[in-house]
C-alpha positions in Angstrom: -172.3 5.2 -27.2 -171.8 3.6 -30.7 -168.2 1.5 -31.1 -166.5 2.5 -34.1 -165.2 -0.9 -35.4 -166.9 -4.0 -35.9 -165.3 -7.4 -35.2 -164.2 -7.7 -38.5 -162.7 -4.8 -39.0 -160.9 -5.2 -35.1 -159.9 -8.8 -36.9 -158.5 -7.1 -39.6 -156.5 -4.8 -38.0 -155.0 -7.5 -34.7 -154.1 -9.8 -38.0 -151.0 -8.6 -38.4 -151.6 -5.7 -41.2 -148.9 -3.2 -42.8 -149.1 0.0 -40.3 -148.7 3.4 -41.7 -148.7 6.3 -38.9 -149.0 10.1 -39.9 -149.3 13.5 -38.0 -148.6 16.7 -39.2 -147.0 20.2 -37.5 -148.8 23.5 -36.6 -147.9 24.6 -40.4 -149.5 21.3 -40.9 -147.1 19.9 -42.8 -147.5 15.7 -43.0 -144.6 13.5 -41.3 -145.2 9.5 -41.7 -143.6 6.6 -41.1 -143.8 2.3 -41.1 -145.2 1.1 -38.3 -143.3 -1.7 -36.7 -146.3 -3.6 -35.5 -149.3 -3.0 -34.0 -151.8 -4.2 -31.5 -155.8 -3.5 -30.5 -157.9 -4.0 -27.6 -160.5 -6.4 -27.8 -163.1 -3.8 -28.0 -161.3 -1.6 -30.6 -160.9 1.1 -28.3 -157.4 1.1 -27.7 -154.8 0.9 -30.5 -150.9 0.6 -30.6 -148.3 1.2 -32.4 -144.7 0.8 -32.5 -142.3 3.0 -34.2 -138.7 3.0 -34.3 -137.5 7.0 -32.7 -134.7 6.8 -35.0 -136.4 6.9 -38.2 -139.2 8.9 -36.3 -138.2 12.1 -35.3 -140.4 14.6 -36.8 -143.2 12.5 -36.3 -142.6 12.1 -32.8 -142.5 15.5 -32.5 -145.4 16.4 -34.5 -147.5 13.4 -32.2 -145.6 15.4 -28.8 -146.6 18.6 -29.5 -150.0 17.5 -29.9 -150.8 16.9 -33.6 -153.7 14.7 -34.3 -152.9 10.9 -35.1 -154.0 8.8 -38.1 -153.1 5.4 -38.7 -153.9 3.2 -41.8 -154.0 -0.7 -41.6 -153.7 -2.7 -45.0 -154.0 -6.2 -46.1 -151.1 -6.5 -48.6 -152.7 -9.7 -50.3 -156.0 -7.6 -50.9 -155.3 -4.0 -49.9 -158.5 -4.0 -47.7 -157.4 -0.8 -45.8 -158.9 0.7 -42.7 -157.8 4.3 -41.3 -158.3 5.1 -38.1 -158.1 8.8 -36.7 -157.4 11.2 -33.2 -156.8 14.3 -32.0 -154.0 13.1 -30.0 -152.1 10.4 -29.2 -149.3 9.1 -26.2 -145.9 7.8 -26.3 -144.6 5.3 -24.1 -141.7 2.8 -23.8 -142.2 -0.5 -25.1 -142.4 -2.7 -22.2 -141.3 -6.6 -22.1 -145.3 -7.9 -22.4 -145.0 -6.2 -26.2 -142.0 -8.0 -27.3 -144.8 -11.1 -27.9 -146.9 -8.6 -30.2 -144.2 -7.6 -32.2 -142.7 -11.1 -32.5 -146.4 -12.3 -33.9 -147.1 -8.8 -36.0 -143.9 -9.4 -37.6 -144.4 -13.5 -38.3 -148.2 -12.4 -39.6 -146.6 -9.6 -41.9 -143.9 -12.1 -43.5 -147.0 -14.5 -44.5 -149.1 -11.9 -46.1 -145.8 -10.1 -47.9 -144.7 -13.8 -48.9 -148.4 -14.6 -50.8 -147.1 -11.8 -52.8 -144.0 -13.5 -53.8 -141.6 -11.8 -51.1 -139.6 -14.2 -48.8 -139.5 -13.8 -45.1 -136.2 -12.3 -44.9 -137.5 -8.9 -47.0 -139.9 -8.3 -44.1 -137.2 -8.8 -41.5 -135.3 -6.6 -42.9 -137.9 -4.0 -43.2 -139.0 -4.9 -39.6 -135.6 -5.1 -38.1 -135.6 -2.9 -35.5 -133.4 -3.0 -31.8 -135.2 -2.8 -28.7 -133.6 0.4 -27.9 -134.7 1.6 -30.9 -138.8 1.4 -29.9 -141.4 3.4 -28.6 -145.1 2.8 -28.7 -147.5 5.2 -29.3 -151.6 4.9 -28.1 -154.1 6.0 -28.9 -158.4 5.5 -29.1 -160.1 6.4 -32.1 -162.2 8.8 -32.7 -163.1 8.2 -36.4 -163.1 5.3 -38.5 -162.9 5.0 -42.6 -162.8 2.8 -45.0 -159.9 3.3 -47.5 -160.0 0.5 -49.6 -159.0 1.5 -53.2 -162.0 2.1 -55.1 -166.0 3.8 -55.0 -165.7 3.8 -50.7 -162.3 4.8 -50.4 -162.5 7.6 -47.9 -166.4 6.6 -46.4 -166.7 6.7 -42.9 -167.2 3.1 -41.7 -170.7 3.4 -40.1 -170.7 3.3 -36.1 -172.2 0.2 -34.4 -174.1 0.5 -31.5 -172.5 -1.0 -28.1 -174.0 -3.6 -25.8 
């Protein structure tokens, strides 16, 4: 079995990246939204991410009723992107032990938006969110690409082999 991410690109995405989550409906129209934060398994085979149901619904719905997942990761300072892709994907509630990942997605996301010249309390904002206002959605990817802007934007990142 080949691993789709290398430890960089698992680096990249656990660094505290912006998270864009998308679906689409049966008519397969697109529904996206801002992730809130975000956190992978060591491995790479496990990815979360955490929305806000209120500013979520169709995408929810698109996600319940069994659209297919993708999830795009971005480095602000250098827009070195990474989408990941499934046919599915679960929804949970956001349990007390993911209160620490959101605290440190949101710290990480206030650096890399501030070394573009926007203070910490623009990200807050963006990243406010209540508790009761969470979910987390899971999911392990089945296909990786490289969506950097430019000549490999769209490439499949090339499968490693496991251990």
């Amino acid at each position: 079995m080949a691993a789709l991410l290398s430890p960089e690109h698992i680096a990249l995405i656990d660094s505290g990246v912006s998270v864009i989550v998308a679906s689409r409906d049966a008519q397969l129209r697109p529904s996206l939204m801002r992730g809130m934060g975000s956190r992978i398994s060591a491995d790479g085979a496990q990815i979360t991410v955490f929305l806000r149901p209120s500013q979520s619904q169709v995408l929810l719905a698109d996600l319940q009723a069994g659209g297919p997942i993708a999830v795009v990761f971005s480095h602000p300072p250098t827009n070195r992107t990474v989408q990941l892709k499934a046919s599915g994907a679960r929804t949970r509630a956001v349990e007390p032990s993911d209160q620490a990942a959101l605290r440190r997605y949101r710290v990480a996301v206030q650096h890399f938006i501030g070394l573009l010249g926007f203070g910490p309390d623009f990200v807050a904002a963006m990243l406010s969110a209540p508790p009761d206002d969470l979910v987390a959605i899971e999911f392990t990817p089945e296909a990786a690409f490289d969506q950097t802007p430019g000549a490999r934007a769209g490439t499949p990142l090339p499968a490693r082999p496991t251990p």
